[in-house]
Backbone as CSV, one residue per row, in Angstrom:
resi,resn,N_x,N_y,N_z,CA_x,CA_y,CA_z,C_x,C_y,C_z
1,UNK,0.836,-1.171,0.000,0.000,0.000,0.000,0.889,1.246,0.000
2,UNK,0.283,1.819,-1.506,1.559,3.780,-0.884,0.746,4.260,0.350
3,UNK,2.057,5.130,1.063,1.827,6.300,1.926,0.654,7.617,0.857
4,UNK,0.001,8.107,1.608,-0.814,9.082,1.728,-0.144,10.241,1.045
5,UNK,1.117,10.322,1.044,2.316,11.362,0.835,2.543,11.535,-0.773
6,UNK,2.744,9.583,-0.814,2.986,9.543,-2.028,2.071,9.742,-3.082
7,UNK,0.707,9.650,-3.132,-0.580,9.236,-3.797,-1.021,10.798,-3.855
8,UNK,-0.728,11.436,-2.995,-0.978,12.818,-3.228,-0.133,13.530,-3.640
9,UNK,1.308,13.601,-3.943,2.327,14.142,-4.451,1.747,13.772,-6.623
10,UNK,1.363,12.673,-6.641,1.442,12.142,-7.779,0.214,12.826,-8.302
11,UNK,-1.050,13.106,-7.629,-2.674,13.538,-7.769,-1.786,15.517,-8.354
12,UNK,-1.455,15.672,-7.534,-0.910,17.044,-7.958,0.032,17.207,-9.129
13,UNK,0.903,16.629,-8.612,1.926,16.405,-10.509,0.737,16.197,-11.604
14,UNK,-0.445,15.632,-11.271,-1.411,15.307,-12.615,-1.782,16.769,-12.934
15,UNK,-1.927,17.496,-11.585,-3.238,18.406,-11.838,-2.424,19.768,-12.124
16,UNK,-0.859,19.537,-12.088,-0.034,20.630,-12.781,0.557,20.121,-13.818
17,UNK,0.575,19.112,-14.683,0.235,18.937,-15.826,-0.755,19.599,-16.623
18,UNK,-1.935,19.278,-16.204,-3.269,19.240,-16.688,-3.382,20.805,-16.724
19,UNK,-3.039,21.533,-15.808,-3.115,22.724,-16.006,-2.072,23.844,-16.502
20,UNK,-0.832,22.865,-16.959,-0.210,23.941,-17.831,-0.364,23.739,-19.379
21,UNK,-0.832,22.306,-20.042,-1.642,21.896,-20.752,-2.748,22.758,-21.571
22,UNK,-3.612,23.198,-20.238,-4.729,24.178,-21.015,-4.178,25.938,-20.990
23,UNK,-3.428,26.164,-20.076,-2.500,27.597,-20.538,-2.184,27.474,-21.925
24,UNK,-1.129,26.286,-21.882,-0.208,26.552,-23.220,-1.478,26.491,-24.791
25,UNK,-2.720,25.837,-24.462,-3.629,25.808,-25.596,-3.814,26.774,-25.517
26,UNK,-4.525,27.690,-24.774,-5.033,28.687,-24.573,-4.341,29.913,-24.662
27,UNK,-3.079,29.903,-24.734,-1.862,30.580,-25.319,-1.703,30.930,-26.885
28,UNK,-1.699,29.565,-27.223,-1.316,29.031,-28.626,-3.053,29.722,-29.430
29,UNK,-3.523,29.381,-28.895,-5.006,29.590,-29.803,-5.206,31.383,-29.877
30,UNK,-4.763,32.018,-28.639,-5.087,33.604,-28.477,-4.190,33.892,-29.274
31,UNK,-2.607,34.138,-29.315,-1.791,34.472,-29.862,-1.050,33.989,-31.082
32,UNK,-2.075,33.109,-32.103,-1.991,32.635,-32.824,-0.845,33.300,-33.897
33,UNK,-1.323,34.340,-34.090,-0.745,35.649,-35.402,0.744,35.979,-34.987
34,UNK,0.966,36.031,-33.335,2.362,35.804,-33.572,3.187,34.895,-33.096
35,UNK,2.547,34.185,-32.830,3.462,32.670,-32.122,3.908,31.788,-33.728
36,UNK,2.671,31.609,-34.465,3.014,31.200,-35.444,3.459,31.645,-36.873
37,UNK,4.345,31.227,-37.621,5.635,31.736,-39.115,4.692,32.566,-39.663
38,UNK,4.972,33.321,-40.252,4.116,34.306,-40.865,3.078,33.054,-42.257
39,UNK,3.681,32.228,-43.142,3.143,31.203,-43.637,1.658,30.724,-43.398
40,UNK,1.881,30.100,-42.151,0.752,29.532,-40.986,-0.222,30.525,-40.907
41,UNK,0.134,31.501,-40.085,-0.765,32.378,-39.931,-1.294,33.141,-40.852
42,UNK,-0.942,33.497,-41.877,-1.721,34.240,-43.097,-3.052,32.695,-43.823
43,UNK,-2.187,31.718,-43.937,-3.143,30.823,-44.427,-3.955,29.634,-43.301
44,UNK,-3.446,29.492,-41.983,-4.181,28.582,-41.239,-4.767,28.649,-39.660
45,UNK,-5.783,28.372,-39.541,-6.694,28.480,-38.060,-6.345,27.829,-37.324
46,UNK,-5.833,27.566,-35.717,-5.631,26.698,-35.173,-6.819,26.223,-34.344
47,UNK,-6.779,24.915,-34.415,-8.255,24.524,-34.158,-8.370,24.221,-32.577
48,UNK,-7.211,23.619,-32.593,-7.284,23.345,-31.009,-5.677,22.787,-30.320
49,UNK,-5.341,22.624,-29.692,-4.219,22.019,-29.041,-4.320,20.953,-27.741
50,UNK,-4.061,19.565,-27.819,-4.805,18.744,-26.722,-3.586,17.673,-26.774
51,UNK,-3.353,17.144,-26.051,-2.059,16.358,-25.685,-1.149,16.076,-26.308
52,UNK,-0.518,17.575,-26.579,0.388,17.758,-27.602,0.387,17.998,-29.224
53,UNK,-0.659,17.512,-29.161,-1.247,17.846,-30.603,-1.887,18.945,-30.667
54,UNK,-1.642,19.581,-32.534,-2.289,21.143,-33.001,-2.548,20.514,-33.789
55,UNK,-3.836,20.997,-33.786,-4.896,20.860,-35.193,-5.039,22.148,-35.409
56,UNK,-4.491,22.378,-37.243,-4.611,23.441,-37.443,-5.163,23.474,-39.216
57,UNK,-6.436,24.142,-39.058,-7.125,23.814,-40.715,-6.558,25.002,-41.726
58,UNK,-6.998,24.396,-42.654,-6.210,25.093,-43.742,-7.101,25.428,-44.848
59,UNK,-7.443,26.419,-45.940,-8.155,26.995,-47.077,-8.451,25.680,-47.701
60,UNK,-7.372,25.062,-48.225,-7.299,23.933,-49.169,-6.195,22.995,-49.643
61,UNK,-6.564,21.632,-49.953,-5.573,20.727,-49.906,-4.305,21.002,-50.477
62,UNK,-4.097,22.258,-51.346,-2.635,22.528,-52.270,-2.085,22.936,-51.226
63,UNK,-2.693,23.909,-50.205,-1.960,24.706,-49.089,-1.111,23.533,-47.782
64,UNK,-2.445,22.800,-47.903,-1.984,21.834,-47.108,-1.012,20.952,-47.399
65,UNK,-0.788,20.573,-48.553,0.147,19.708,-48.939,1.544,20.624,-49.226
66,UNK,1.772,21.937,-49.530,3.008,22.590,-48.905,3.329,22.769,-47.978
67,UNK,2.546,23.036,-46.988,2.525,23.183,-45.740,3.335,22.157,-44.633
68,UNK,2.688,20.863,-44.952,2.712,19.645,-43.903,4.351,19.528,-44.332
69,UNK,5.086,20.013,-45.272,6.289,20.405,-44.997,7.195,21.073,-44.432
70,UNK,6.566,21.646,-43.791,6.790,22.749,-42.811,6.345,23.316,-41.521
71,UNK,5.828,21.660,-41.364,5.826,21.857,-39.890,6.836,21.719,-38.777
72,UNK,7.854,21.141,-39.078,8.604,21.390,-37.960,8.976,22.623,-37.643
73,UNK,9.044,23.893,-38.591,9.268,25.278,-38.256,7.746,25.745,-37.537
74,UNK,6.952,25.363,-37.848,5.440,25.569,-37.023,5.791,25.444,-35.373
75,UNK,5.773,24.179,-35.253,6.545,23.398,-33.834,7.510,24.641,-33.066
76,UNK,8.675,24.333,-33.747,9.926,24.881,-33.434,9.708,26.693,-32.751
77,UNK,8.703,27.130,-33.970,8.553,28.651,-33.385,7.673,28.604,-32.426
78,UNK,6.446,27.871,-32.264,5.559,27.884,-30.783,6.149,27.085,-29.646
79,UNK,7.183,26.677,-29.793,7.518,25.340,-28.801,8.766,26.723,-28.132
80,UNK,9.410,27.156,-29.018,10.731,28.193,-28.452,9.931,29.437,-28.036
81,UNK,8.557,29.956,-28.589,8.535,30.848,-27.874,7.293,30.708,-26.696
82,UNK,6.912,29.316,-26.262,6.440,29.027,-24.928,7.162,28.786,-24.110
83,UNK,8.890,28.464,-24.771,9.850,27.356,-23.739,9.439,26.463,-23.170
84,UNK,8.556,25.749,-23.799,8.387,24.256,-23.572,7.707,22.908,-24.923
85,UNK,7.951,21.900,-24.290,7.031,20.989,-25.775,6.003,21.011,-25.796
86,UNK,5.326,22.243,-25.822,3.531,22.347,-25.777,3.081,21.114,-27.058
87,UNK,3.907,21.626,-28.259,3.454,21.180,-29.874,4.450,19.749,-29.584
88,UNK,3.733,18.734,-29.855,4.616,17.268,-30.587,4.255,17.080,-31.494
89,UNK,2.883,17.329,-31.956,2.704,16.617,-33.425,1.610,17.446,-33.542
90,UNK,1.698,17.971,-35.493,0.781,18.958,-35.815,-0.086,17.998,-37.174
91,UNK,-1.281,18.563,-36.756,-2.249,17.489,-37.807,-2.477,18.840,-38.557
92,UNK,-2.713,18.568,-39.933,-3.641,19.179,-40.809,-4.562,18.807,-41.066
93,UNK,-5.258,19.678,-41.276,-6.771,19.594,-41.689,-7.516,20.806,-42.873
94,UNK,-8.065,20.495,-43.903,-8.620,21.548,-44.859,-10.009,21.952,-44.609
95,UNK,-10.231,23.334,-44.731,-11.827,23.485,-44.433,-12.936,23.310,-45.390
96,UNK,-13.844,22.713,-45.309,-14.711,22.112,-46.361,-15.773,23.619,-47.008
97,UNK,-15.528,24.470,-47.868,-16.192,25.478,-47.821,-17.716,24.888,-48.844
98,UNK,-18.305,25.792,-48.396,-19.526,25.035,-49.282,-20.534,26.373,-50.203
């Protein structure tokens, strides 16, 4: 059986996870225009940010398919200017206009 000490040391490490988690989304999503390459931001929305992952949609599949080349500079500029690995992996997505 853990100590009381331990089980609650670990409940808190979750819940300061969990809550620098929704900062850094909530970061990333407000300050979109300059966290992210000028590229990104002229052509893509960020949709959301959730365990490490950015979903970020895009006009249309040509954009997207230059793009998804260039995400590690996506990463690299929101990850250096949060100072931390908010971004691990960025999904694309195109918006279906109708």
């Amino acid at each position: 059986m853990k100590p009381i000490a331990q089980i609650l040391e670990s409940v808190v490490e979750h819940l300061v996870d969990q809550r620098q988690s929704s900062t850094s989304s909530l970061t990333v999503l407000a300050n979109w225009e300059t966290l992210a390459p000028p590229v990104w931001s002229e052509h893509g929305r960020p949709i959301r940010l959730e365990d490490g992952e950015l979903v970020v949609a895009l006009p249309d599949g040509a954009t997207a398919s230059l793009l998804r080349f260039r995400v590690g500079e996506l990463m690299d500029a929101i990850n250096g200017a949060l100072e931390t690995a908010a971004v691990t992996t960025v999904r694309v997505i195109t918006e279906r206009t109708r």
